[in-house]
C-alpha positions as MATLAB code, in Angstrom:
seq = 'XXXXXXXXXXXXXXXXXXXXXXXXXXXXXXXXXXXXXXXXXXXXXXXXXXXXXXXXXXXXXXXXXXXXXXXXXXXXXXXXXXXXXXXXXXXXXXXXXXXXXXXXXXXXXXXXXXXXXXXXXXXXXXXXXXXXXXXXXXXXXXXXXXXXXXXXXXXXXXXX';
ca = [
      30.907  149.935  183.430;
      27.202  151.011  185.143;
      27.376  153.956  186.753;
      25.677  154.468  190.196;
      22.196  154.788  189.191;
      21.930  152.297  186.687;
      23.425  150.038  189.371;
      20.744  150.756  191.897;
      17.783  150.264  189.189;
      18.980  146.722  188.378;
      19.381  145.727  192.620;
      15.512  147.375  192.969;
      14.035  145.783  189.678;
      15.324  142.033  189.862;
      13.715  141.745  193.364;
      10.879  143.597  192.606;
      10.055  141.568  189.305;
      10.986  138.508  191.314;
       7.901  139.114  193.762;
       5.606  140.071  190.844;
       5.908  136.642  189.255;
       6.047  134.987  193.049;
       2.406  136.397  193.500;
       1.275  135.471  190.248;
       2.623  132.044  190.602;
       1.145  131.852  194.113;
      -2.354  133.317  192.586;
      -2.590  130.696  189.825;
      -1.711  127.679  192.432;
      -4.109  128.917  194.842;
      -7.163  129.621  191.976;
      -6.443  125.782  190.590;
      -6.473  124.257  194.185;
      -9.980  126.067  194.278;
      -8.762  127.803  197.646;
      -9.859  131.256  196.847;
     -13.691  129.574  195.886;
     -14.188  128.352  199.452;
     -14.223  131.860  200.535;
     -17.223  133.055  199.136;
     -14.879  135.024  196.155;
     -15.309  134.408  192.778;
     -14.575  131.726  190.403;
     -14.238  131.486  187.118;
     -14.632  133.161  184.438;
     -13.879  136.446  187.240;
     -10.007  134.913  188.030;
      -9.540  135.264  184.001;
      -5.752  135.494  183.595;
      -5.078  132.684  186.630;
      -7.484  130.056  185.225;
     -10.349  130.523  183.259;
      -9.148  127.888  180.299;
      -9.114  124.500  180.246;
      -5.451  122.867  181.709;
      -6.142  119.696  179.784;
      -6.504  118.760  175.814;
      -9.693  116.962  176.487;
     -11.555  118.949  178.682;
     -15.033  118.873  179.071;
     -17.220  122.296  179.223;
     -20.563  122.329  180.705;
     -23.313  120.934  178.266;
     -21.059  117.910  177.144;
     -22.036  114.685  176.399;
     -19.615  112.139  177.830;
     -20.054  108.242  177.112;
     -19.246  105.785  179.268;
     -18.748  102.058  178.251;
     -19.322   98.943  180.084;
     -18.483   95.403  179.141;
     -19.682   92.666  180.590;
     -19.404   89.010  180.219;
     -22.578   86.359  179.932;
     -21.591   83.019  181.567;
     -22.833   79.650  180.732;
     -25.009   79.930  184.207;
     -27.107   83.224  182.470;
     -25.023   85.112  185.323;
     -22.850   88.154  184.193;
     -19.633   89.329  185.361;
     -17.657   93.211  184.723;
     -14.741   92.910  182.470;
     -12.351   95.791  182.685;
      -9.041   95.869  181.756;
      -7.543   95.755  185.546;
      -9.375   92.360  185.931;
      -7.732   91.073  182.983;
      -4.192   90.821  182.866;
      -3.624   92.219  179.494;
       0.028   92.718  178.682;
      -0.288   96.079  176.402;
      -3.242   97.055  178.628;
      -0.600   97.282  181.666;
       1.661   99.198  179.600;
      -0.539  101.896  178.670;
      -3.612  102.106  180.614;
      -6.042  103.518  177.641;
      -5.365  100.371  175.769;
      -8.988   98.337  176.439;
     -10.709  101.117  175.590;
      -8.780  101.958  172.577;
      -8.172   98.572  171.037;
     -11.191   95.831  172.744;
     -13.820   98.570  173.053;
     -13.930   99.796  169.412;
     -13.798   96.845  168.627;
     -16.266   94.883  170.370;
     -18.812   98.165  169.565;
     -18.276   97.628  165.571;
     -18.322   93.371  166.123;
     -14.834   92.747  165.099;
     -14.915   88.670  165.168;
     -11.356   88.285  165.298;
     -11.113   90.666  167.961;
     -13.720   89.613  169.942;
     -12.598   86.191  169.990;
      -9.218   87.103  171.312;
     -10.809   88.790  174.064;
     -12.708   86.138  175.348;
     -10.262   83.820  174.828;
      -8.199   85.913  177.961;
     -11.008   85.821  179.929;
     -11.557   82.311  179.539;
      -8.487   80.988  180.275;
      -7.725   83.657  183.448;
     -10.752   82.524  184.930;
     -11.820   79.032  183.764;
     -15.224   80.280  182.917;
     -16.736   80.361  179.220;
     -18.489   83.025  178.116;
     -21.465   82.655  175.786;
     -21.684   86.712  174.668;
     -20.725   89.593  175.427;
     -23.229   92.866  176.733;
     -22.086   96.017  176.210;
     -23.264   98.934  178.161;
     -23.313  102.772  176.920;
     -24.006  104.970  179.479;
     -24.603  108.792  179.022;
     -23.443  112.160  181.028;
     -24.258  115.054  180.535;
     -21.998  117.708  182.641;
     -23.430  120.495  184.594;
     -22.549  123.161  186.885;
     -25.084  121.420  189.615;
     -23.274  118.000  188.371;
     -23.177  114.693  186.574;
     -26.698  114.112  185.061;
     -26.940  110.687  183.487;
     -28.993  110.264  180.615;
     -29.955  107.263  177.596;
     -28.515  103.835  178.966;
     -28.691  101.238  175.705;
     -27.576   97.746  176.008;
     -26.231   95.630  173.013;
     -25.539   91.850  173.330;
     -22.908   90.106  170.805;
     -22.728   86.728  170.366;
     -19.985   84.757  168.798;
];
């Protein structure tokens, strides 16, 4: 059985520890929303405990290169046109939306016949157009505190 002051100690310290983590949960939301940065106070690495690590596997610090790929399909006419994966109806490409540039993309980069040839074999019979090669675009970032800075662009064309 508690006795009387035991008893008071656990009615003060549940509410009390309640509010603590309140306010720290109300801290963290507000310091990833990027509220308390508007105000002139300051970001990280100064709101250390709330968020000064990344929240994501992949994230990217400042100074990293990130690539960007672009494919894009020569017509018969010399005229090209942007293949993506939302343009192409792509069963395993709906279910999982990192599919293109998992499977095609590799693929198409390291000139994967087989591959290849299934991909333009969608294309060409979604949009009744035959494709002659295939351009692939790599585009460089570099992220900065002031930004995205783009950097080397370098084209490759594969035929088949």
């Amino acid at each position: 059985m508690l006795n009387k002051s035991q008893l008071n100690f656990s009615l003060i310290s549940i509410p009390i520890a309640s509010l603590v983590i309140v306010t720290f949960l109300i801290l963290q939301a507000l310091t990833a929303l990027r509220i308390f940065c508007f105000f002139k106070m300051p970001c990280d690495p100064y709101l250390y405990p709330f968020l000064s690590y990344p929240m994501y596997k992949g994230a990217k610090q400042p100074g990293s290169l990130v690539t960007q790929l672009n494919v894009f399909g020569i017509l018969e006419d010399l005229s090209e046109v942007s293949i993506t994966n939302q343009n192409l109806n792509i069963r395993d490409a709906n279910l999982s939306p990192y599919w293109f540039r998992r499977f095609y993309l590799p693929a198409i980069r390291s000139k994967k016949n087989k591959v290849i040839n299934e991909f333009v074999d969608i294309y060409q019979k979604q949009y009744n157009k035959k494709l002659i090669g295939i351009r692939l675009e790599k585009q460089s970032f570099v992220i900065s505190k002031e930004g995205i800075k783009p950097q080397n662009k370098t084209t490759e064309y594969i035929k088949f």
